[in-house]
C-alpha positions as CSV (number, residue, x, y, z in Angstrom):
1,X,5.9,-3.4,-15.8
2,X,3.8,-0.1,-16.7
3,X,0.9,0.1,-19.3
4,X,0.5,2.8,-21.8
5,X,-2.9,3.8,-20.2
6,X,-1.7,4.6,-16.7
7,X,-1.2,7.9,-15.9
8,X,1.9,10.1,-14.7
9,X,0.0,10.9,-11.2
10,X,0.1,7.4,-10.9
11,X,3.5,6.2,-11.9
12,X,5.2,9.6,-9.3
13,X,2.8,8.2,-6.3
14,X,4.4,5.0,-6.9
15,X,7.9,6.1,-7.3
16,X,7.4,8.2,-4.2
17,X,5.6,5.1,-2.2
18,X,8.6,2.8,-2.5
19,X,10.6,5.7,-1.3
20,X,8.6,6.4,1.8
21,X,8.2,2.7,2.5
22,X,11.9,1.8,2.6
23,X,11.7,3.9,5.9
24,X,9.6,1.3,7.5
25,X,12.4,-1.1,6.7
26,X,9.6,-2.6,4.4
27,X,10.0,-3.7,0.6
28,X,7.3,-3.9,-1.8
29,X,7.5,-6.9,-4.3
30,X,4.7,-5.4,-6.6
31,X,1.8,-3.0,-7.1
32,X,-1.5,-3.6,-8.8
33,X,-3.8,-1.3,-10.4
34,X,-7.2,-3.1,-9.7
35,X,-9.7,-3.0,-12.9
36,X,-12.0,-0.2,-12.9
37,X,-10.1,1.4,-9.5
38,X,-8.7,5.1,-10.7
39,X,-7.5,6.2,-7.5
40,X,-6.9,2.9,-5.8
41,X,-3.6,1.0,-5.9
42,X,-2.7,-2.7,-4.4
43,X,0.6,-3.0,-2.7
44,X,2.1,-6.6,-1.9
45,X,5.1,-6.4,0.3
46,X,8.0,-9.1,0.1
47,X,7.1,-12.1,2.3
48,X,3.6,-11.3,3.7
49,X,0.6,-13.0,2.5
50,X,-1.9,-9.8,2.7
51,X,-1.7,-6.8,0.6
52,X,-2.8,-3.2,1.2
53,X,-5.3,-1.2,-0.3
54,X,-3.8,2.7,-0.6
55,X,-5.4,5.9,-2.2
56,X,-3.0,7.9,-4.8
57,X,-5.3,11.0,-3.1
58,X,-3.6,10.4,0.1
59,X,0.0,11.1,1.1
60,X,2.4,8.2,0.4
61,X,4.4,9.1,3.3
62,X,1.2,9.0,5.5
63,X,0.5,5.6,4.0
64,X,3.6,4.1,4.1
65,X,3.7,5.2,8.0
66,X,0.6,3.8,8.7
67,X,1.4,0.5,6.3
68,X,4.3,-0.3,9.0
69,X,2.2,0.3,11.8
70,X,-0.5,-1.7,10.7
71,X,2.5,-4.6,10.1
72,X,3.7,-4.3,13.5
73,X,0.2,-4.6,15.2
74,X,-0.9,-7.4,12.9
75,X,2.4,-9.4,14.1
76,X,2.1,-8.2,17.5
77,X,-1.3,-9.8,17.5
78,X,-0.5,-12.4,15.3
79,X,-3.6,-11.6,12.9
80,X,-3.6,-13.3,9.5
81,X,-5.8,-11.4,6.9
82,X,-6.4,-11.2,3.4
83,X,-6.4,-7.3,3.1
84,X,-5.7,-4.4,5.0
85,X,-7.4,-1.1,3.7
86,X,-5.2,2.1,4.3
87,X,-7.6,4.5,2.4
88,X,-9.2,6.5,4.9
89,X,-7.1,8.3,6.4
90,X,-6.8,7.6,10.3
91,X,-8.8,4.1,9.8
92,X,-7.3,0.7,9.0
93,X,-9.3,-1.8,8.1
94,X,-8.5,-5.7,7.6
95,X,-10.3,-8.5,6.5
């Protein structure tokens, strides 16, 4: 369900994104556009309670790769967050 208001950059990153994440044998079940966030997008992924904070300035290949890495090491330690933060690139950060 797309607004009017968001932008073409926007809509290919997320085309893109689902591509790329289908890779990491991972399925998102929906992306936000926070209020006031140009460049930042929310991804929820099909049963997990966090979501992931990505940057449309980044690669969504990159992301996506480090999006399943960040799903296996969050398993493997059995972490439960709220968030994960993908933005920077090489730095993950959860909360």
């Amino acid at each position: 369900n797309v607004g009017e208001n968001v932008s073409d950059r926007v809509k290919q990153f997320v085309v893109r994104l689902e591509d790329d994440i289908k890779l990491e044998g991972v399925e998102i079940e929906r992306v936000v556009l926070p209020y006031q966030k140009v460049r930042q997008i929310d991804v929820y992924i099909k049963g997990r309670k966090e979501y992931y904070k990505l940057s449309i300035d980044r690669s969504s290949a990159v992301q996506a790769e480090d999006l399943g890495r960040m799903l296996r090491y969050l398993d493997d330690k059995k972490i439960s967050c709220s968030y994960v933060d993908l933005r920077v690139e090489g730095k993950a950060y959860y909360k």
